[in-house]
N, C-alpha and C positions, 0 to 999 in steps of 0.2 A: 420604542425603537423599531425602524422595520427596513429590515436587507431583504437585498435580492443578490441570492448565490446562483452562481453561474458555472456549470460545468458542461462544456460543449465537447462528448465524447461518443462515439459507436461502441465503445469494448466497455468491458464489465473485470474491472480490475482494484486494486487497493485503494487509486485514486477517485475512481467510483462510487466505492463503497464508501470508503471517508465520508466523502459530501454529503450522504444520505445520513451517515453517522450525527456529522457535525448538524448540519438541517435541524436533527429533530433533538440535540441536544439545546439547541436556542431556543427552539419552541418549547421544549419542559421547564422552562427560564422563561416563558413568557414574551419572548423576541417575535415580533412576527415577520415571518419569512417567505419568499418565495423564490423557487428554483427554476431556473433558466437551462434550457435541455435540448437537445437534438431530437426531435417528435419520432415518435417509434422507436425509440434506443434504450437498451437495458435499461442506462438508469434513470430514462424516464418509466419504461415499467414498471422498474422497482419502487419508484417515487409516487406513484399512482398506485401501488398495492399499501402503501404506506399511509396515505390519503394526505399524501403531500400538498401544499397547492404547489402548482406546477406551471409556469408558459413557454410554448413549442416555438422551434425556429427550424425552420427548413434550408437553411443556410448551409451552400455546401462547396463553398468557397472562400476566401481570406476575406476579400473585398465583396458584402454584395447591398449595393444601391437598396433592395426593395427589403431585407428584412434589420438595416439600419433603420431605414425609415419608421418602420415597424416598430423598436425598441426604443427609437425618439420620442413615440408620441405616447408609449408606455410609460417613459421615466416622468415627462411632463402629466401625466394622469396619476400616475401612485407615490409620487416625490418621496422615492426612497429616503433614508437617513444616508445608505451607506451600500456599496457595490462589493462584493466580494468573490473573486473570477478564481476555481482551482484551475485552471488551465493556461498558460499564457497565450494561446493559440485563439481565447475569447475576448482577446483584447483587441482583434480585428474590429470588432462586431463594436465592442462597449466604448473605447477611446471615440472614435467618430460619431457616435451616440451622444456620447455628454458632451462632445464640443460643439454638437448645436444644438445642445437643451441650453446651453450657458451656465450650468446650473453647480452648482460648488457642491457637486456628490462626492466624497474621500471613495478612493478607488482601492480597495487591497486586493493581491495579488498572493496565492499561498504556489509556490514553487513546488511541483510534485516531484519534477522528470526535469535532469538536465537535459543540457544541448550541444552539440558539437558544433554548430553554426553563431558567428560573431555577429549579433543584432545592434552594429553603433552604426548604421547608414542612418542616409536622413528619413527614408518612411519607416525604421524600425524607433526611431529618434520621436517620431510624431506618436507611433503606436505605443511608446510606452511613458509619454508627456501627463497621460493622464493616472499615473499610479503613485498614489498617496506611501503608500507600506505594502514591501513583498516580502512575507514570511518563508524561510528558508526552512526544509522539512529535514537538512542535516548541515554539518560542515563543508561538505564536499558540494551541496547543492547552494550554500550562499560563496564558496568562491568560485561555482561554475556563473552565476550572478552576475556578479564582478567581474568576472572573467567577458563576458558574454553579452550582456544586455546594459544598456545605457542608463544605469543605476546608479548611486553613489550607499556607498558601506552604511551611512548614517538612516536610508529608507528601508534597510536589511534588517527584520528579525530573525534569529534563529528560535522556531518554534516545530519540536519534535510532534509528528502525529503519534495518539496514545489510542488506547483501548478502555474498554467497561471492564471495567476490574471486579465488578461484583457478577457478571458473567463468567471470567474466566477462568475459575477455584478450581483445583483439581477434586477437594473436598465433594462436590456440588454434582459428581460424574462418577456414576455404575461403571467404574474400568471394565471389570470383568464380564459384563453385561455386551459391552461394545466388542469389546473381542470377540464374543462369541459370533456377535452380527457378523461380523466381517470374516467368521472361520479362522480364528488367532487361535492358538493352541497354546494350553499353559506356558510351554517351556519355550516359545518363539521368541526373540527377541526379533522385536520390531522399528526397523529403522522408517522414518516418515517422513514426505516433502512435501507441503502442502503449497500448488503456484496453477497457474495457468498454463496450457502447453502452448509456449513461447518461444524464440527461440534466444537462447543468452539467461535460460533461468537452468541451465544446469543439471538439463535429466540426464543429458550422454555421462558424464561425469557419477551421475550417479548410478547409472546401470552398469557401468563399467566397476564404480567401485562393491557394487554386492555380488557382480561375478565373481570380483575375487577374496573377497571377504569368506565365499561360500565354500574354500576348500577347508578352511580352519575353524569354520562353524556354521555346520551344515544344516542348525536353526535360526541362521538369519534369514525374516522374511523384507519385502519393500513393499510400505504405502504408497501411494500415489494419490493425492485428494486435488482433484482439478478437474480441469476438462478445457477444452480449445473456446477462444473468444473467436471474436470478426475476423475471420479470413484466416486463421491456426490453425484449420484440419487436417491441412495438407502435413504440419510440422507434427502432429498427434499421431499420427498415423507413421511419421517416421522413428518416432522415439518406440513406438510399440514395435516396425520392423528389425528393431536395434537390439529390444529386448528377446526377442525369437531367436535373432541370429545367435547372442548369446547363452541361448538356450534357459532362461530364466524364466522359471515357472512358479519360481516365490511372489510372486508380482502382484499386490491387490492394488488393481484399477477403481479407485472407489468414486469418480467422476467430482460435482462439483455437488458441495455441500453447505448449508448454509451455518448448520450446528458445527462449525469447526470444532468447539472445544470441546466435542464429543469426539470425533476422531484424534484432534492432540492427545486426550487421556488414552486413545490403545496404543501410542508408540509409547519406545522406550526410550529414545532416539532421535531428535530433532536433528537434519540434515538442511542448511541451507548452501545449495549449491551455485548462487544467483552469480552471473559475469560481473555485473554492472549494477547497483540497485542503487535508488535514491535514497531509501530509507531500510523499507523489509516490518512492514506492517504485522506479516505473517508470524517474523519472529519473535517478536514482541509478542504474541500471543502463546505463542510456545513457551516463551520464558515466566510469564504468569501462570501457565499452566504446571510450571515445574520441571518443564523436560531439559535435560541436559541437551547441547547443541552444537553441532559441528559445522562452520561457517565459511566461506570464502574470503577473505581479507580482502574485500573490495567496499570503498567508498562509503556509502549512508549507514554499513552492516558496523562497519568500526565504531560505530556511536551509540549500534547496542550491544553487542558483544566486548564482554573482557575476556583476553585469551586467557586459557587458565584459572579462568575466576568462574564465569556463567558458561563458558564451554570452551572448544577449541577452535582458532582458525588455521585454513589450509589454506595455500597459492592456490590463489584461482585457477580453475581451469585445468589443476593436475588431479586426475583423477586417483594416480597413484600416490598424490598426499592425503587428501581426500581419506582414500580406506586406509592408511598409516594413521592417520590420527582417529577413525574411527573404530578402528581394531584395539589403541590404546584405550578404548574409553570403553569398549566394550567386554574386554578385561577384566575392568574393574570396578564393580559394581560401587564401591565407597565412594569412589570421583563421580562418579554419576550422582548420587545423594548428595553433596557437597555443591557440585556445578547447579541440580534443581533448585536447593535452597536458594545457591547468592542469587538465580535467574529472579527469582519471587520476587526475594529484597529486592533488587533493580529493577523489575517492573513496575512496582507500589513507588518507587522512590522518585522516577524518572517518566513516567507513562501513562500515568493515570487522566482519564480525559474529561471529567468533571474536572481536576484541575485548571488539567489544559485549557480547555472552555471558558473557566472565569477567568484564564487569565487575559484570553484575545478578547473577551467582553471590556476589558478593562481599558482595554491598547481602544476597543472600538469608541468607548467611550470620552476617550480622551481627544481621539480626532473631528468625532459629531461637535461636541462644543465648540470645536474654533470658528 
């Protein structure tokens, strides 16, 4: 079998990182694959520290005449099995490509990132003529689908993205080793947000809510594991002016890290404060990792979180629910033991990405026969 995944992106985020994930879970399977990338862009970096093979397009518009051509006379020299695009935004690129190879390549489509824009005109009509199966990464992202793009329900899977479960043991992690890295002190409780400084991923909410956490317990410290992507420094640099103003000197900045589940093991506290997420990658790693979790009730997050069960959800966007439900939870240390456990069960149960993997190998294989 041999795909070419296509991820046509400048930033270095979940759906990023996926691809690279996914990539080199086909190749330990034996798939041979190659990646389709924006030349000079993280995750052609990263795919090239990986020793991915890789092909660049400098494309830097919807429509462009010269690096279609470019990927017509590709698909005619390496006659893929199968096209698989995370981004719908490369279907510019790939639809006009195969409609003049002629060539009966199955086109999937994995859905990362809803849309606020209705795609049934007739060139949105043409751009998505050529897609076999679009993998929905939550509930909310296959009825934004529907909603949205010139689909019908039956070319809809819903296929959750998962993680490496044999990475993410808490067992496998010197807790107390990493705290010290980062100046944790035995008796801190430590609440953690691990995102990109973005804007709509909920740091104001979250500096707001350990200001006020800090009069009733004056050992609450905040993580921060991230750092600003393509054009976010402006927004990095405002959440740090936010945290000054509020005087918040608990704050470890710990930038962007690759060993997440070295930093998940020094919280106590997983915080997801995200507006709007498609999925929430992040917390699914949290919940294998054990950490009880306090989440937004927003969209892709309701498909991994159970309220009460794996942690708590807050309204979006209130910061003062926010620290009400993380004051209950930091109360009590038994809900906290009780929430890590079920996080595990549901992780192992629902997430695990060797599953996941044979399972879309299975869907792939069903559509190369026809």
């Amino acid at each position: 079998m041999k795909l070419l995944y296509s991820c046509l992106s400048r930033s270095w985020g979940g759906m990023e990182m996926f691809t690279i994930t996914a990539v080199k879970l086909l190749l330990k399977r034996g798939i041979n694959v190659k990646l389709l990338c924006y030349e000079q862009s993280s995750i052609h970096k990263e795919a090239q520290q990986a020793n991915l093979e890789v092909i660049t397009t400098t494309a830097r518009s919807y429509f462009h005449p010269i690096e279609i051509a470019k990927l017509y006379a590709l698909l005619h020299e390496e006659k893929f099995d199968l096209i698989h695009s995370q981004a719908s935004k490369d279907l510019w690129l790939l639809t006009p490509a195969l409609k003049l190879t002629r060539l009966k390549i199955p086109l999937f489509l994995t859905k990362q990132v809803g849309s606020y824009i209705v795609k049934k005109d007739f060139f949105h009509k043409f751009i998505y003529s050529s897609v076999t199966v679009a993998f929905a990464i939550s509930e909310v992202i296959k009825r934004n689908l529907l909603d949205t793009c010139p689909l019908t329900e039956k070319q809809i899977i819903l296929l959750h993205n998962g993680i490496d479960l044999t990475r993410f043991r808490p067992e496998l992690i010197d807790r107390e080793a990493v705290r010290k890295e980062l100046g944790i002190k035995e008796n801190d409780i430590v609440l953690g947000m691990t995102s990109r400084f973005s804007w709509g991923k909920g740091h104001e909410e979250f500096l707001l809510a350990l200001a006020g956490l800090r009069k009733e317990n004056p050992n609450v410290r905040g993580l921060i594991v991230g750092e600003a992507s393509y054009g976010e420094q402006e927004y990095e640099q405002k959440i740090k002016s936010i945290a000054n103003e509020l005087k918040l000197d608990n704050i470890i900045y710990a930038g962007f890290h690759r060993d997440t589940d070295r930093m998940f093991s020094a919280m106590d506290i997983f915080v997801f404060p995200s507006h709007s997420e498609a999925f929430g990658i992040a917390l699914v790693e949290a919940m294998a990792m054990g950490k009880p979790a306090v989440c937004s009730n927003s969209d892709g997050i309701l498909d991994i979180t159970v309220d009460g069960v794996t942690g708590f959800l807050f309204q979006k966007q209130s910061a003062s629910d926010l620290e009400s439900k993380l004051q209950t939870l930091i109360a009590s240390p038994e809900l906290q033991k009780t929430f890590a456990q079920n996080a595990i069960t549901r992780g192992h149960q629902l997430f695990d990405i060797e599953k996941l993997t044979d399972y879309v190998l299975e869907i792939y294989k069903r559509f190369i026969l026809i």
